[in-house]
C-alpha positions in Angstrom: 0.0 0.0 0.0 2.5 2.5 0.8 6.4 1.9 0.1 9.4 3.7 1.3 12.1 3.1 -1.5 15.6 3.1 -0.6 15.1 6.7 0.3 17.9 9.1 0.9 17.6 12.6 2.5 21.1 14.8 3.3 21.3 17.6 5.7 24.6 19.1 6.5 25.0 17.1 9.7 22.8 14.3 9.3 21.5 11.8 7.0 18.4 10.0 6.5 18.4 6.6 4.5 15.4 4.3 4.8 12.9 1.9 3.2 9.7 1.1 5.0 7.1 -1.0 3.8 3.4 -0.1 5.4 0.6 -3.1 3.7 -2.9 -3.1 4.0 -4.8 -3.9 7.5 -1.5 -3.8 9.6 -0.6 -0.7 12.0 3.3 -0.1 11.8 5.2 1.3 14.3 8.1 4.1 14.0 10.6 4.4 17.1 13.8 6.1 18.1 15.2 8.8 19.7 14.5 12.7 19.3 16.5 12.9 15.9 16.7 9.6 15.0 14.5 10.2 11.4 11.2 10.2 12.4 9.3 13.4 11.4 11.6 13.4 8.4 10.6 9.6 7.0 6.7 11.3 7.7 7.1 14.6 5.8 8.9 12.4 3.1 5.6 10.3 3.0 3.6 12.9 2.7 4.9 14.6 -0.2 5.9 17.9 2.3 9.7 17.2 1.5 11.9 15.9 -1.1 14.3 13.0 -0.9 17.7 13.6 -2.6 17.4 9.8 -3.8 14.9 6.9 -3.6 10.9 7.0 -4.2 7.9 6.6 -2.1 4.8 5.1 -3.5 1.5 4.8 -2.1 -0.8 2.1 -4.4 2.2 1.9 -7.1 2.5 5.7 -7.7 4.7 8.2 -6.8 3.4 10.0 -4.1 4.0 13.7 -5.6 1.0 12.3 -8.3 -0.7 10.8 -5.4 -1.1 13.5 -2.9 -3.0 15.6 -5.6 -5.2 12.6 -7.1 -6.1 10.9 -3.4 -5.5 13.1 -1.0 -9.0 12.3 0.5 -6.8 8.2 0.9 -4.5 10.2 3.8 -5.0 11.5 7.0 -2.1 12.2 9.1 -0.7 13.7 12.0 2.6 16.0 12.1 3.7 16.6 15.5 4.7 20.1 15.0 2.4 21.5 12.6 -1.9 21.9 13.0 -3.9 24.5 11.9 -3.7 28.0 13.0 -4.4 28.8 16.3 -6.6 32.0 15.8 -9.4 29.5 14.3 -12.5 27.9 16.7 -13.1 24.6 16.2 -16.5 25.3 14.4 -14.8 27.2 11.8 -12.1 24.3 11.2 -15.0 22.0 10.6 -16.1 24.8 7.6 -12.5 24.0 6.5 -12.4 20.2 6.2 -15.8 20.1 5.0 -15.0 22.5 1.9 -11.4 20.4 1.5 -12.9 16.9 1.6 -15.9 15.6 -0.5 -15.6 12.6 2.0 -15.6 14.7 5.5 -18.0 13.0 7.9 -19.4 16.2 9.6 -21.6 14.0 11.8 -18.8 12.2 13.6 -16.2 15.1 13.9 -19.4 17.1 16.2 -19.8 13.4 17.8 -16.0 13.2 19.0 -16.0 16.7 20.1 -19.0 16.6 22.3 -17.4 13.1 23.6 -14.2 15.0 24.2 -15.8 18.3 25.6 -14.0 20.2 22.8 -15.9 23.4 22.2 -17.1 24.5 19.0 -17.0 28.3 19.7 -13.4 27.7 21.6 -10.1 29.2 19.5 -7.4 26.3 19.0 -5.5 28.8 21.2 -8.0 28.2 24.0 -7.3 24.6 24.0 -5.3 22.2 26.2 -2.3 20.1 25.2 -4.6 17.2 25.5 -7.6 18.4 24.0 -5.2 20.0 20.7 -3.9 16.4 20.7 -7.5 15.2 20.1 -8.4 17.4 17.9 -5.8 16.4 15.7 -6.1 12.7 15.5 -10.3 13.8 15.1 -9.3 15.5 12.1 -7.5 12.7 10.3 -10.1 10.4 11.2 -13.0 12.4 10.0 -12.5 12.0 6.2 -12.6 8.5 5.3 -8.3 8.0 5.0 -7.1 4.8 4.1 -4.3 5.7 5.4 -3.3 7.1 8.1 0.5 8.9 9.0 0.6 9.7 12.7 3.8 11.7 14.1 3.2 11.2 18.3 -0.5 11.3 17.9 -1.0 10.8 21.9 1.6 13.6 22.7 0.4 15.3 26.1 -2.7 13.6 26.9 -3.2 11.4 30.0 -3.1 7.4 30.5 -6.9 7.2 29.9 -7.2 10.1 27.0 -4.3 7.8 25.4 -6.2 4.7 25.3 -9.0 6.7 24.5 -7.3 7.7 21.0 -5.9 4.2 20.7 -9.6 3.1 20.7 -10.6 5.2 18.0 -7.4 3.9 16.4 -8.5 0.2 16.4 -12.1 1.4 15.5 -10.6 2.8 12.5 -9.0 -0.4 11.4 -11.9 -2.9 12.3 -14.2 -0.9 10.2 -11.8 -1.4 6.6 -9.6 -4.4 6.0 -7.7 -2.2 4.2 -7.2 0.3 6.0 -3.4 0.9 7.3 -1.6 2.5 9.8 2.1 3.9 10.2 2.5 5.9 14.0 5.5 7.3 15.9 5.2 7.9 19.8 8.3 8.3 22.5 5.4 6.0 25.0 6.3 2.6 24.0 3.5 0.9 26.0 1.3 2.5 23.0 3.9 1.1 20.5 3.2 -2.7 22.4 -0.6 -2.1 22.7 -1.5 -1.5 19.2 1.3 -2.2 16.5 1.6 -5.2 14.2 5.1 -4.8 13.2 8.0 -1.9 14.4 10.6 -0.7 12.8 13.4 0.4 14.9 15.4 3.9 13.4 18.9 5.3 14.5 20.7 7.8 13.7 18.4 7.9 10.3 18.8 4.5 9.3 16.4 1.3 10.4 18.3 -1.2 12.1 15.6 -3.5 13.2 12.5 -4.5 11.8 10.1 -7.3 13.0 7.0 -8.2 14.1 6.1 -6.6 17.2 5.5 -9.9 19.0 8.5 -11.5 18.0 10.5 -8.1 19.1 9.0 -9.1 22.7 8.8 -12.4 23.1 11.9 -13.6 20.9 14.3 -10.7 21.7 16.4 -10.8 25.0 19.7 -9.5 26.9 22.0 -12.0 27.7 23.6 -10.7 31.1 27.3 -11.8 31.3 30.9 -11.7 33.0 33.9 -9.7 31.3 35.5 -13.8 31.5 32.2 -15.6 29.7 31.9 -12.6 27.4 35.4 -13.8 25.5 34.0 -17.3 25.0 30.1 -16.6 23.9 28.9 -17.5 20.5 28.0 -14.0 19.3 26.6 -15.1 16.3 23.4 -14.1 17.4 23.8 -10.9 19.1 23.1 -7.8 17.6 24.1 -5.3 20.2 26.5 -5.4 22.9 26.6 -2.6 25.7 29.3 -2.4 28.6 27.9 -3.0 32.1 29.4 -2.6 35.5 28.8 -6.4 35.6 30.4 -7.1 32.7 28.2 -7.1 29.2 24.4 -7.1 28.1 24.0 -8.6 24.7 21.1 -8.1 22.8 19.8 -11.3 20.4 16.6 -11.6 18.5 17.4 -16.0 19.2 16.8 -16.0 23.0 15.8 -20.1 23.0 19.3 -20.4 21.4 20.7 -19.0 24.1 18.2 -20.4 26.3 19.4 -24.3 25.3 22.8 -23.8 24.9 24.1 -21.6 27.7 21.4 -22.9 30.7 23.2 -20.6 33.3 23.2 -17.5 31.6 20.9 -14.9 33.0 18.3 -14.3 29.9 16.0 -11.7 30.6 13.0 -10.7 28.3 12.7 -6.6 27.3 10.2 -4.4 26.9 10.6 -1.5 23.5 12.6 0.7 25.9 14.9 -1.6 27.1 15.9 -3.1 23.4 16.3 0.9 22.3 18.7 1.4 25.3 20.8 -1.2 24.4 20.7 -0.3 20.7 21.3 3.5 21.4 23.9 3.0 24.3 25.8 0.1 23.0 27.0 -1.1 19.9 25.9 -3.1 17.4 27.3 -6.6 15.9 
């Protein structure tokens, strides 16, 4: 459905080099540190900036021929860029009702009264949370098949984040082919409601898996400076230096597991895998 290509972005001090795949009826996850290539892979998506090399397709075309032809397809959500903040929320619903043929005017006032999201009330007037809302309201509201979602639960609360994770779901059961790609520093969110996650650093992916066998399969192997010498490393991606001596990171944890029975082997959540990736180095 939508295909990064081998794409290539240069800055001056940084360098972005990706390919993604996002396929119908999955939600993909996007994670890494502030910096790592997030935003950038997004606004590449989107059409809102060009790669120096590579292509990204949504459906088999290019997504510069795309974005004019089905731009009702996208919804997204850019984590630092909304509307203006002078508008009221009645007259942003004027705005995506004249820029959508497909804008469901019904639901948008349903998921505002839900929300307590004033019609008369400026976007300046708002909350973090209730902005954050208003946002991920707005992509919903037009019928998207797919949807681009920069830290779409930024600022709101525990419950106001599964809140939007349940209208995220909603979204999906209601169109098989409906897909997903999000970011989000919370990794719990990541867990709760991705598919598959790919794993960016320093603007390159350097895992990608399916989000069960990322935490379930994946593991640090906790060992001494003497048994570190001697381990089969063949399956160790990422190695960081402990006070204890090393933590290894492997993606084959019932190797490990059958062949070295008094290793400590513990299982990771999303932030623990990223520190070692981030901190340590990789294999």
């Amino acid at each position: 459905m939508l295909e990064v290509k081998n794409v290539v972005k240069k800055y001056k001090n940084f360098t972005l080099n990706v390919s993604m795949e996002l396929k119908p009826g999955m939600i993909t996850g996007l994670v890494g540190a502030n910096g790592a290539g997030k935003s950038t892979t997004f606004k590449i998506m989107l059409g809102l900036v060009n790669p120096d090399g590579g292509e990204v397709l949504i459906n088999g075309m290019s997504v510069k021929a795309y974005k004019n032809s089905g731009k009702e397809d996208i919804g997204c959500v850019l984590a630092d860029s909304f509307f203006p903040d002078i508008l009221k929320i009645k007259e942003l619903k004027s705005i995506l009702k004249a820029s959508y043929k497909s804008f469901d005017e019904e639901y948008f006032v349903k998921k505002c009264e839900e929300y307590e999201i004033p019609m008369d009330k400026k976007i300046s007037e708002l909350s973090g949370g209730m902005k954050a809302k208003i946002r991920v309201i707005t992509a919903l509201s037009h019928d998207s098949k797919i949807l681009i979602l920069d830290e779409p639960t930024s600022g709101l609360d525990v419950v106001s984040r599964e809140e939007i994770l349940a209208e995220l779901r909603d979204y999906m059961e209601k169109d098989e082919e409906r897909s997903i790609v999000i970011s989000s520093h919370i990794s719990s969110d990541i867990e709760k409601i991705c598919d598959d996650i790919y794993v960016i650093n320093n603007g390159e992916i350097v895992i990608h898996d399916d989000t069960d066998t990322l935490l379930f399969e994946y593991a640090a192997l906790k060992i001494s400076d003497e048994n570190y010498e001697s381990l089969d490393k063949q399956y160790v991606i990422a190695v960081r230096k402990e006070s204890y001596g090393y933590e290894c990171l492997t993606d084959k944890k019932d190797y490990y597991l059958e062949n070295f029975p008094d290793m400590v082997i513990e299982k990771m959540n999303l932030d623990e895998l990223m520190l070692i990736l981030y901190k340590g180095e990789k294999l």
